[in-house]
C-alpha positions in Angstrom: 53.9 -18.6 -29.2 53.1 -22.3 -27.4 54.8 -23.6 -30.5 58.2 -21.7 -30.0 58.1 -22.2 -26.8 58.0 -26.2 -27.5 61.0 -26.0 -30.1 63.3 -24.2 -27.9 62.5 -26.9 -25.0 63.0 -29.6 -27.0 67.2 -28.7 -27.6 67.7 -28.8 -23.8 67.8 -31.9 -21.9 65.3 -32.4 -18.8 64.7 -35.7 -16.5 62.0 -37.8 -16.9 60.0 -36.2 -14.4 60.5 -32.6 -15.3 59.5 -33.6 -19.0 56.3 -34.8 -17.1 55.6 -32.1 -15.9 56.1 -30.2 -18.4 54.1 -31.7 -20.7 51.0 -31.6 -17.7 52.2 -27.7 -18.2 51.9 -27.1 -21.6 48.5 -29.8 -22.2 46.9 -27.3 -19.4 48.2 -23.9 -21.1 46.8 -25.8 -24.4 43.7 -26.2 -22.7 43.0 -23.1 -21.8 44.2 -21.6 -25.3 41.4 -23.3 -26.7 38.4 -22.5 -24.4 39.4 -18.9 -24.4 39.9 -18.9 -28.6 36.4 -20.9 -28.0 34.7 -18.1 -26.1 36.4 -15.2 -28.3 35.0 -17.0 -30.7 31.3 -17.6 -29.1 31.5 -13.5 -28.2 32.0 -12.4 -32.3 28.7 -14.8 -33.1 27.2 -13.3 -30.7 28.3 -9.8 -32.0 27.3 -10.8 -35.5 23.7 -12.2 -34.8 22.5 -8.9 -32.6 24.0 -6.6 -35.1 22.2 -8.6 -37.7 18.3 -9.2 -36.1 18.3 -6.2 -33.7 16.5 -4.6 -35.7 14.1 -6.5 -36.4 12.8 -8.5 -33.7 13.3 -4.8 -31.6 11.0 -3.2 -34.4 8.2 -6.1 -33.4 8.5 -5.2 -29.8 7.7 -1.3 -30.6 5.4 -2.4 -33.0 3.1 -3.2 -30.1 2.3 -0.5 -28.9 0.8 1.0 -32.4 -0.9 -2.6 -33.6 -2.8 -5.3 -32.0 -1.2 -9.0 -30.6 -2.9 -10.5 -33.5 -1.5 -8.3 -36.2 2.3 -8.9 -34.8 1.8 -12.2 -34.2 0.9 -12.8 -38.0 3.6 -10.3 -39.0 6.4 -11.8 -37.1 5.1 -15.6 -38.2 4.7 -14.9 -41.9 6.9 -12.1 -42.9 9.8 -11.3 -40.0 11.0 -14.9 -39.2 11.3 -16.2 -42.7 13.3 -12.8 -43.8 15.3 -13.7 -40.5 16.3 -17.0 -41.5 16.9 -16.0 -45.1 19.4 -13.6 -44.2 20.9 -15.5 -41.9 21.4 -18.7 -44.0 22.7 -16.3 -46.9 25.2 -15.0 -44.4 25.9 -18.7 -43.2 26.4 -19.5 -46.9 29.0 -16.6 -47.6 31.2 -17.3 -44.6 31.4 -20.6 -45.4 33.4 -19.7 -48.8 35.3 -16.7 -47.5 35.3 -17.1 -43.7 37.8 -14.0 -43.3 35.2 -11.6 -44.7 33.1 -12.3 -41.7 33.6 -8.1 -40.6 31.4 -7.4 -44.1 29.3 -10.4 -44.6 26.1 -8.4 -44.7 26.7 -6.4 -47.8 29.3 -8.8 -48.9 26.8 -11.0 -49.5 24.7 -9.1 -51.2 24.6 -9.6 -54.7 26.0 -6.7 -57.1 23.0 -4.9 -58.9 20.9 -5.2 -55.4 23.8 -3.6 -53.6 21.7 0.0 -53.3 18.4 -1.3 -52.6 19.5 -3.2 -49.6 21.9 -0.7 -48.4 18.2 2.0 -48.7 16.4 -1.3 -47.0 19.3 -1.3 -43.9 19.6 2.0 -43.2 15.7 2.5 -42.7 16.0 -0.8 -40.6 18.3 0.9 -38.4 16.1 4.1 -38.1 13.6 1.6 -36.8 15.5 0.2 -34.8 16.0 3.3 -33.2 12.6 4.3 -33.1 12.2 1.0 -31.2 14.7 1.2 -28.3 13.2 5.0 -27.9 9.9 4.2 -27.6 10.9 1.1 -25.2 12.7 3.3 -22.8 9.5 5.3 -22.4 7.5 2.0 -22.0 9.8 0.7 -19.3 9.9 4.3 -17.5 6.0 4.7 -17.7 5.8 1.4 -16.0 8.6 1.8 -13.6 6.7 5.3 -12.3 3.3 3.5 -12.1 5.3 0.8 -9.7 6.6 3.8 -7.8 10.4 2.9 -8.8 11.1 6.2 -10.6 10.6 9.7 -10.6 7.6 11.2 -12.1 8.0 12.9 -15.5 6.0 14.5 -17.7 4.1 11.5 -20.1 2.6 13.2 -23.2 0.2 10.5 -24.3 -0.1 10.5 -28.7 -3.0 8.3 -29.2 -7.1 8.1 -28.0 -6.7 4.2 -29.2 -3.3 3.0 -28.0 -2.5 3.9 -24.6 1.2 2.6 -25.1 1.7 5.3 -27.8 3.7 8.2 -25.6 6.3 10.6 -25.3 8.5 11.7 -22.5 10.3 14.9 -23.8 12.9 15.1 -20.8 14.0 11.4 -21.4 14.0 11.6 -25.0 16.7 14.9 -24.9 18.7 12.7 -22.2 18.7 9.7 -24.7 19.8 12.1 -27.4 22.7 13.6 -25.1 23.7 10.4 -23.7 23.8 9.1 -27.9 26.3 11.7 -29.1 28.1 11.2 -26.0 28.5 7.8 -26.7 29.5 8.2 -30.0 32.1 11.0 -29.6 34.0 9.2 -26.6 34.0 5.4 -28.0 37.0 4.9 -30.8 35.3 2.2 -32.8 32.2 0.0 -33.4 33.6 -2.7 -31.7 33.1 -1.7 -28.5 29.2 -0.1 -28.8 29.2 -3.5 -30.5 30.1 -5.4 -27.3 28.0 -3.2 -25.0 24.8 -3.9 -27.0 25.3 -7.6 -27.0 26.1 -7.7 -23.4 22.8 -5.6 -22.8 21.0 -8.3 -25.5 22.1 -11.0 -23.5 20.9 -9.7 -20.2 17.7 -8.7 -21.4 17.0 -12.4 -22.3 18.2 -13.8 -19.1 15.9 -11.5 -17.5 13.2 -12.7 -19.9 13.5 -16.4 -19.1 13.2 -15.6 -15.5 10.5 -13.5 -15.5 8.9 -16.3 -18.0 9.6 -18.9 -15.6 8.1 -17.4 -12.6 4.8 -16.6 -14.7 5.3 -20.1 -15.6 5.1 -20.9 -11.7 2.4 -19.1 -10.4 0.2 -18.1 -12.9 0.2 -20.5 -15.1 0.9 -23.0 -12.2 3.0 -25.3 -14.9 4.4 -28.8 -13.9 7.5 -28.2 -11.9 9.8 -30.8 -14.0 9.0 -29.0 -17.3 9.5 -25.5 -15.6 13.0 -26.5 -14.4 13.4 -28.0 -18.3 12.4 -24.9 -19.7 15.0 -23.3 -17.4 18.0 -25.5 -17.3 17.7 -25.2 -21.4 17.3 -21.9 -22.0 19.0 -20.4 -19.0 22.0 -22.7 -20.2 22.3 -21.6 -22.7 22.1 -18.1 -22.4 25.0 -18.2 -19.8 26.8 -20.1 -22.0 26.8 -16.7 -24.2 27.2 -14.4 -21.4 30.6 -16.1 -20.5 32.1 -15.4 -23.7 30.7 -11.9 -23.5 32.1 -11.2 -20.3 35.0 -11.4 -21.5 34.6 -8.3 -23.8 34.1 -5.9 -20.8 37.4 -3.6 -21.1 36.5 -3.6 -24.5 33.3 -1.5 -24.7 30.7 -3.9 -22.2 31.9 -1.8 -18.9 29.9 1.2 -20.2 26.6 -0.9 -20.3 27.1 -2.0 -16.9 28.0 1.5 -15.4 24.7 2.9 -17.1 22.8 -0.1 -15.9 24.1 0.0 -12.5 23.4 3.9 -12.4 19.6 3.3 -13.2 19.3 0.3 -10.8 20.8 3.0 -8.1 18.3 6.1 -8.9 15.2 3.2 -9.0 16.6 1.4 -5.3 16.9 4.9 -4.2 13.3 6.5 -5.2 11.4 3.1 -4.0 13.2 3.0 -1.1 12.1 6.7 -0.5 8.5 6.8 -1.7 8.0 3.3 0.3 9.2 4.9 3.9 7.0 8.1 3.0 3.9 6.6 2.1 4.5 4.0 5.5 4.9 7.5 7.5 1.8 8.3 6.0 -0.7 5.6 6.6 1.3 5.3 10.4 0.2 8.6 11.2 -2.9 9.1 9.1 -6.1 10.3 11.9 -8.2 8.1 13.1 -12.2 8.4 13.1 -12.2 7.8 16.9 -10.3 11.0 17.6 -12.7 12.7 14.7 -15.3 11.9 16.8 -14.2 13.4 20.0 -13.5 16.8 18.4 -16.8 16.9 17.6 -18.4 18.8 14.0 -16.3 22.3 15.0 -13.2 19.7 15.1 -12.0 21.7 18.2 -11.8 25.2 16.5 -13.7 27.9 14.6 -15.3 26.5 11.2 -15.5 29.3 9.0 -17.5 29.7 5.9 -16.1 28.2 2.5 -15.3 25.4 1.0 -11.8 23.7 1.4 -10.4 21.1 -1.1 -7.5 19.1 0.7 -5.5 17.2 -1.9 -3.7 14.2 -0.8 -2.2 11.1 -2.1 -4.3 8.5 -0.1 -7.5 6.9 -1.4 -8.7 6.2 1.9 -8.5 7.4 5.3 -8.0 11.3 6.9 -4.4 12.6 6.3 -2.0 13.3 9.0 -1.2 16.7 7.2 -5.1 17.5 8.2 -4.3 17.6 11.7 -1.5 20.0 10.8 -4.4 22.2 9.3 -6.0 21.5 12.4 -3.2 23.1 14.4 -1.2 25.1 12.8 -4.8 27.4 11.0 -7.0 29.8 13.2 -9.8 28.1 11.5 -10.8 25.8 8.9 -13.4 25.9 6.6 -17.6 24.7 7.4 -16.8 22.2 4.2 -14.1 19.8 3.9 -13.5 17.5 0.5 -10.5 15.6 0.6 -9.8 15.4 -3.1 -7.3 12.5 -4.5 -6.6 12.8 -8.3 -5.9 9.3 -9.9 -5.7 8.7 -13.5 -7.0 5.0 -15.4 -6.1 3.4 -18.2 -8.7 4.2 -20.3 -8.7 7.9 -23.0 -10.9 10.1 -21.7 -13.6 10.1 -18.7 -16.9 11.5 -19.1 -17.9 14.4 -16.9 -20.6 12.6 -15.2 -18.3 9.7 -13.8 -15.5 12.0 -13.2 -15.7 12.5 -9.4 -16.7 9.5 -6.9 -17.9 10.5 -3.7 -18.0 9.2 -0.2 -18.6 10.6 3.4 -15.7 10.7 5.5 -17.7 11.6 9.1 -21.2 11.9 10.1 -23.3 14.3 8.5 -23.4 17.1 10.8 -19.3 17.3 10.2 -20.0 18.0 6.1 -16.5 16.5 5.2 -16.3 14.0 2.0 -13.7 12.2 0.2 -13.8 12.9 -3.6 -11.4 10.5 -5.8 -11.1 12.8 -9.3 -10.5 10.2 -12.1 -8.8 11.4 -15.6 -8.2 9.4 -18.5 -4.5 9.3 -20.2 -5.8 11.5 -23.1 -7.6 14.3 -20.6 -6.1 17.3 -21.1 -6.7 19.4 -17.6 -7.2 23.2 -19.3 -10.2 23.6 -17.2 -10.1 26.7 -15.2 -10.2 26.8 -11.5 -14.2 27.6 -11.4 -14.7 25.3 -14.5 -13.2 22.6 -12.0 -15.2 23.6 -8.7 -18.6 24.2 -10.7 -18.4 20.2 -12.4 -17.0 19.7 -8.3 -20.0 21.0 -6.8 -22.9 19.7 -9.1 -21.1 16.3 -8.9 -20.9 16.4 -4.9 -25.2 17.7 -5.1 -25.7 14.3 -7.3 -23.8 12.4 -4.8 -26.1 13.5 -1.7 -29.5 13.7 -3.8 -28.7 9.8 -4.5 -27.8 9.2 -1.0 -31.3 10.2 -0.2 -33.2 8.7 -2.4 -31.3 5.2 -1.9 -32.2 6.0 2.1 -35.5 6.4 1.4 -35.9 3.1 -0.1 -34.4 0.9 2.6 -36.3 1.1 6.3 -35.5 3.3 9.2 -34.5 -0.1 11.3 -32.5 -1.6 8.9 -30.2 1.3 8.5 -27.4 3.2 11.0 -26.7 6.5 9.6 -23.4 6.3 11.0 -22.9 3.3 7.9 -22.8 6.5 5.6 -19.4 7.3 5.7 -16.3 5.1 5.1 -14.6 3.2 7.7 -11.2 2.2 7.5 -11.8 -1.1 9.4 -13.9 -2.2 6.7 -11.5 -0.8 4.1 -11.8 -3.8 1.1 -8.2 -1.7 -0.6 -5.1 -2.0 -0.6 -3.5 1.3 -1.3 0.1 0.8 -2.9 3.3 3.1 -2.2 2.3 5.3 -5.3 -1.0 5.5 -4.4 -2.6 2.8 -6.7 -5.5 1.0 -5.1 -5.8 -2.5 -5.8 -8.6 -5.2 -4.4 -7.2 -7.2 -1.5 -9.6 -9.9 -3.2 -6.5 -10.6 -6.2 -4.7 -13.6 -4.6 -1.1 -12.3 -4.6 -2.4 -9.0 -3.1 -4.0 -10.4 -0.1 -0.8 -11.0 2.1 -0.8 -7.1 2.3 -3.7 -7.1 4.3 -1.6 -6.5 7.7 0.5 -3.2 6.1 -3.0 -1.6 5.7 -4.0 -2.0 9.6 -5.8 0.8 11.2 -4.3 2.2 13.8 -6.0 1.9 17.1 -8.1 5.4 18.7 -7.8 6.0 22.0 -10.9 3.6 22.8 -10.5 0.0 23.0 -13.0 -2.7 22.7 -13.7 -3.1 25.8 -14.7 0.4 26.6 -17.7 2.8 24.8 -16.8 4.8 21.9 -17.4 8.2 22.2 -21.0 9.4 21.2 -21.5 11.7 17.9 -23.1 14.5 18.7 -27.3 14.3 17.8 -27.4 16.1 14.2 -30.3 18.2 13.9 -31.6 17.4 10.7 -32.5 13.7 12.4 -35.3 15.2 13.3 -36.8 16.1 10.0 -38.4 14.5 7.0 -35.6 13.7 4.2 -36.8 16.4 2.2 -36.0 18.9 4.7 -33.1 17.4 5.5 -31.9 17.2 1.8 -32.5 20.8 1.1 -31.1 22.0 4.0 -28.0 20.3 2.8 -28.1 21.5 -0.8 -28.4 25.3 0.6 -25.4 24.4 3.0 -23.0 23.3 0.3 -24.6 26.7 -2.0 -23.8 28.7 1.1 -20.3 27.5 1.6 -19.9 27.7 -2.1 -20.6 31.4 -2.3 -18.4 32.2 0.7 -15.2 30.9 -1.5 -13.2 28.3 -2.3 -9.8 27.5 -0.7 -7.3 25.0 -2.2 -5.1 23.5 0.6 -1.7 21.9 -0.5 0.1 19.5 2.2 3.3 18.6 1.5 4.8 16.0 3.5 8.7 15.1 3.5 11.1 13.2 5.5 14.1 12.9 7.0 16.0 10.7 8.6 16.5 10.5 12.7 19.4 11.6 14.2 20.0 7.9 15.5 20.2 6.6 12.3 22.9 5.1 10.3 24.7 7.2 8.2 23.6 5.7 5.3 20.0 5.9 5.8 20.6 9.6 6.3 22.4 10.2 2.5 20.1 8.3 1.5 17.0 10.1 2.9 17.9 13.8 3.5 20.0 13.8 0.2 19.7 11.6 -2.7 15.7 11.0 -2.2 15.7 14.5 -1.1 17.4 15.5 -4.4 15.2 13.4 -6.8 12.0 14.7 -5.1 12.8 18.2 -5.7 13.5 17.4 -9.3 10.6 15.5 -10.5 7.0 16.2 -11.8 4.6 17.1 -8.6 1.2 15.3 -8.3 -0.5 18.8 -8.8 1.7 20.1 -11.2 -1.7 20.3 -13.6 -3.3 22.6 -10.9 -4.0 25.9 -12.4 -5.1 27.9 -9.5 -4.1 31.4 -9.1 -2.0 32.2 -5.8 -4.9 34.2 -4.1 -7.1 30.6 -3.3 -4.2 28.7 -3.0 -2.9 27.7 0.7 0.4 25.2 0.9 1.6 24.0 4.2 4.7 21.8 4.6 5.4 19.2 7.0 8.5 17.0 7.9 8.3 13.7 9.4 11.1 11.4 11.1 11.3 8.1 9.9 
């Protein structure tokens, strides 16, 4: 077109100035037909190598999740990379003689009576492949739901060996929707072409950052080759992501709707699950005002046992004062109970609950942290549960005496039984993961886990606990007398109390904090998996009480 454009000039006569410009003109329209024929042409290379080793460096990153580090390392070193390069210089070598074959070059280049064989070898490939970008969606969503950046789902783990080896039925039928939905509305293979590469290329920008700040503070690298590393690599990856951008009419867009769509559910559920948990720990009871209730805790302590679930590791719930006040009575035996589950298969019954007083003896409340394993499958009925609950607790308090009697009477304040919050030494995380305030990069969180102040300052005396009488006796009385308390309450029932806690936003707020809040977060809480969705207690021992706070 430039070139007709320059013939038909050429028969009309101009001044000497307006053939300047002119030829500024058409030197800058020149220009700028070449870097754009430059970047078309960067964007089909592109195309052609993530069509070409998609699946296989994809398989490799699956692939570790069923085998050890060593195993891929080895694999990828002897075996993947020189088949890699291989293909690729036999493709090199084929465009070279016929470069306008480039749309066929893979089985083009294939040599006749192998045609079969590699076209068997491809098509497994890309059912690899497959399997690969399946099982990293449920990698990437497992790890996203243990951040607290995504709803809960319902994680089916496969293995007692690999704990990266799961299943997420709901997202695998979305990923099967969202395939054929793809595939019916896109015309050609050009465009899921373009959206894959523009995905490829911002996975590995995302990779060299990430790299870069491990780079920085763990492995606390020079600076100089840290910024070389960068300006390299990043470079160059931009220098690829230009001339992919330019592909977004053409089949990128839908990449960066779903991508954006994702980022907007995770900003949305973080955001959420950050203000409740905040609410929580803001409004959480202090010991102080424990204290001043007293053992009856200001009402009528009935006999039974009550199992509180909450999400906090630590400290007394604010949904316990709503027991408090909104209940006749509550039960002679209170056990907070927090299910977590660790990164190991299975937990043996005897380390299965981990005990701790909350309050003084005389109140008979205790915090009890139930730890499963990713392969524990919770079948147990509701007495098989408080039975293993019970003996565990009578271990707990047969230790406690025994490591009591060891250590002197003037040594020891009974009051140093139970846990104080002031010397908490966790850090409890928006979705409930406790962490050690002693890892370095963990430690600047100390001030979020503040407790909040009692109605006693330091300057005045704290209440006084009311005398227990079993001070008075021996240990062994005091033991047993215990032990026939907690048999007692046992045989009087056991009550499961569910507290669910929501929010909402303030009347004064913006309206965007209030879609946010009342409706989206609302929305997504609703619809995912419940902390106690394993719970199988029948409705007759089962008490639920909802509360709603501002934020």
């Amino acid at each position: 077109m430039c070139g007709r454009l320059l013939t038909r000039c050429r028969s009309i006569t101009f001044s000497r100035g307006t053939k300047l410009r002119l030829g500024m003109l058409f030197g800058a329209v020149s220009c700028v037909t070449v870097v754009s024929d430059f970047l078309v042409s960067l964007g089909v290379v592109i195309f052609l190598l993530i069509c070409d080793h998609g699946s296989g460096s994809e398989a490799m990153f699956a692939d570790l999740c069923y085998f050890s580090v060593r195993s891929v390392q080895l694999t990828f070193v002897f075996l993947v990379f020189p088949c890699l390069v291989l293909g690729y210089l036999g493709q090199a070598a084929y465009l070279m003689q016929n470069p306008d074959d480039y749309a066929r070059s893979f089985y083009s280049s294939v040599p006749g009576g192998t045609f079969w064989p590699v076209f068997v070898i491809a098509n497994v490939a890309a059912l690899i492949a497959s399997r690969a970008m399946t099982t990293a969606t449920f990698s990437c969503i497992k790890q996203s739901t243990a951040l607290g950046c995504f709803p809960r789902l319902k994680i089916i783990h496969t293995s007692r060996k690999f704990m990266g080896q799961i299943y997420i039925p709901v997202l695998n039928w979305f990923l099967l929707a969202a395939c054929v939905v793809l595939v019916c509305s896109v015309p050609n293979i050009t465009e899921i072409g373009n959206a894959y590469g523009i995905a490829e290329l911002g996975v590995m920008m995302m990779t060299t950052i990430l790299v870069t700040l491990v780079m920085i503070l763990i492995w606390q690298i020079n600076i100089v080759i840290v910024m070389a590393f960068l300006i390299i690599f990043m470079g160059l990856e931009l220098t690829f992501f230009s001339s992919v951008i330019w592909f977004v009419g053409d089949g990128s867009w839908i990449i960066l709707v779903f991508a954006g769509v994702v980022f907007f559910v995770m900003s949305i559920w973080n955001y959420g699950s950050k203000l409740k948990y905040e609410t929580e720990v803001k409004q959480k009871m202090s010991m102080d005002l424990l204290r001043q209730l007293g053992p009856n805790l200001g009402t009528i302590r009935a006999p039974g046992i009550g199992l509180i679930y909450n999400e906090l590791a630590r400290g007394i719930p604010t949904i316990f004062g709503h027991f408090l006040t909104t209940l006749p009575a509550i039960h002679s035996m209170i056990i907070f109970v927090c299910v977590k589950y660790v990164p190991v298969p299975v937990v043996p019954q005897s380390e299965r609950f981990f005990f701790r007083r909350v309050c003084p003896k005389s109140y008979h409340m205790f915090r009890c942290i139930a730890r499963y394993g990713y392969k524990d499958v919770r079948k147990e009925t509701h007495q098989i549960f408080e039975q293993l609950l019970i003996e565990s607790l009578e271990r707990f308090i047969r230790r406690e005496a025994q490591e009591r009697s060891l250590e002197s009477d003037g040594d020891r304040d009974d009051d140093s039984d139970f846990e104080d919050e002031s010397l908490s030494g966790v850090l409890v995380a928006p979705n409930g993961s406790v962490y050690s305030l002693g890892v370095p990069l963990l430690a600047e969180f100390n001030e979020t886990n503040k407790r909040i102040p009692g109605p006693s300052t330091s300057g005045e005396p704290k209440p006084e606990t009311p005398s227990d009488p079993s001070d008075s006796e021996g240990p062994e009385q005091s033991l047993e007398r215990e032990l026939s308390f907690i048999r007692k309450a046992r045989e009087s029932g056991v009550v499961y109390l569910l507290g669910r806690g929501d929010i909402r936003a303030r009347k004064d707020s913006w309206f965007i904090k209030k879609l946010v809040v009342n409706y989206l977060y609302a929305f997504l809480r609703r619809n995912s998996r419940r902390g106690t969705a394993n719970l199988s207690v029948p409705h007759s021992h089962l008490m639920q009480v909802s509360m709603t706070s501002m934020v």
